[in-house]
N, C-alpha and C positions, 0 to 999 in steps of 0.2 A: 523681686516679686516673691512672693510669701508662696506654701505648698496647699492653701490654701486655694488660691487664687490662681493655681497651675492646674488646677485640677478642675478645677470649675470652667477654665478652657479647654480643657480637655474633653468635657462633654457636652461643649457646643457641635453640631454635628452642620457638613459642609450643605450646601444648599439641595434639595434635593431637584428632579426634571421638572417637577411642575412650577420653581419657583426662579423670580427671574434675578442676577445679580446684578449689580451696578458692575462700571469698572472693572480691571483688570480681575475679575474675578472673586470681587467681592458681594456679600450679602447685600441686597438692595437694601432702602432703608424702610419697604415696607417689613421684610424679614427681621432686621433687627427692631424695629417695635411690637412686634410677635412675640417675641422671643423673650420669656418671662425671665426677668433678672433679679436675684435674689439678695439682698442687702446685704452688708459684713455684719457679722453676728446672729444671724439666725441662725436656727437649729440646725438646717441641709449642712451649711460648713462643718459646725461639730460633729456630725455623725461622718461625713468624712474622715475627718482626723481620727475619731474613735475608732474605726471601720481602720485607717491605717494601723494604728496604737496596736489594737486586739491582734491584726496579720503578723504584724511585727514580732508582737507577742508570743502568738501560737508558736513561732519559726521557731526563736528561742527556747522555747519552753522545749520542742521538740527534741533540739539539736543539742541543749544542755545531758551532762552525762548525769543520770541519776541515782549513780553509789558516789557522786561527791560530798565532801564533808563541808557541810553547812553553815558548820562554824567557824570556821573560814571564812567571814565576811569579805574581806581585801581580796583574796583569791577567787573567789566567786565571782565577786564583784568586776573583777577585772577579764576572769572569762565572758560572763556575760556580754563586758564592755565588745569585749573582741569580736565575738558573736554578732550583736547588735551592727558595728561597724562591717562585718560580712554579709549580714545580711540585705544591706540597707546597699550594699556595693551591688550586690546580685543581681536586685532587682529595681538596680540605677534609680534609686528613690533620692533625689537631690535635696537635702533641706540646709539651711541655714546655719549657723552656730547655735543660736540660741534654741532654735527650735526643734534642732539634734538633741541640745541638750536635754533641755527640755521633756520630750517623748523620751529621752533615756532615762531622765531623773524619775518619769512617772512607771516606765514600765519597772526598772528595778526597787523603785517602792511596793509596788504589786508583787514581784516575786521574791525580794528578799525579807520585807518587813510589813507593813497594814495598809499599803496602798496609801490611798489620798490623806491618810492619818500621819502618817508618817514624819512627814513636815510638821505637823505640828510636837509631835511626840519628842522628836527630835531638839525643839526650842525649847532651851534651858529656860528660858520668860513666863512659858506656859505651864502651869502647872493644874490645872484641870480642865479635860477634856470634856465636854456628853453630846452624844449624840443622839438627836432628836428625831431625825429620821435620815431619807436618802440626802436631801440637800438642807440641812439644817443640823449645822455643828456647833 
């Protein structure tokens, strides 16, 4: 199950006294057609993820020491890593492999080199960037 979709159960909330449940305790089935459900890929998901990204973020950004030397990519890089993997234990935030990696690959693009650029910047293939506006590269 995606961190996505752990989260989006997570803010389903239990039935309250005025509502009746079926079964051993479950939501009736007039509550669960109430109960507006949001398709995979709309925006509420992403802002989630964002909303984790930036937490994640912040923590790092805070807890990194800031007379380190910069240029030290690999070093950095690997504090960060350390970091990230602590903070993510903290506050039992479970995700995936990929999706570890992933939110890693993005937040240390953000704080060691141009963010969402980066990836491209990085590909020997590409050799000219422009950027058009916020989503339009």
């Amino acid at each position: 199950m995606s961190l996505l979709k752990r989260i989006e159960q997570g803010k389903t909330s239990p039935p309250t006294s005025g509502q009746t449940s079926g079964g051993l305790g479950q939501p009736s089935l007039i509550n669960t057609q109430a109960r507006r459900v949001v398709p995979p890929g709309v925006s509420g998901q992403k802002d989630t993820y964002t909303d984790l990204k930036t937490r994640v973020q912040n923590r790092l950004l805070s807890e990194l020491d800031p007379s380190m030397d910069i240029t030290r990519i690999t070093e950095v890089r690997s504090t960060i890593q350390d970091l990230f993997e602590q903070v993510l234990a903290e506050e039992n935030i479970v995700l995936s492999r990929p999706e570890r990696q992933r939110l890693f690959e993005q937040i240390s693009a953000e704080i060691l080199g141009f963010g969402p650029l980066q990836p491209l910047l990085e590909d020997e293939t590409i050799t000219e960037v422009m950027v058009n506006g916020a989503k339009n590269i």
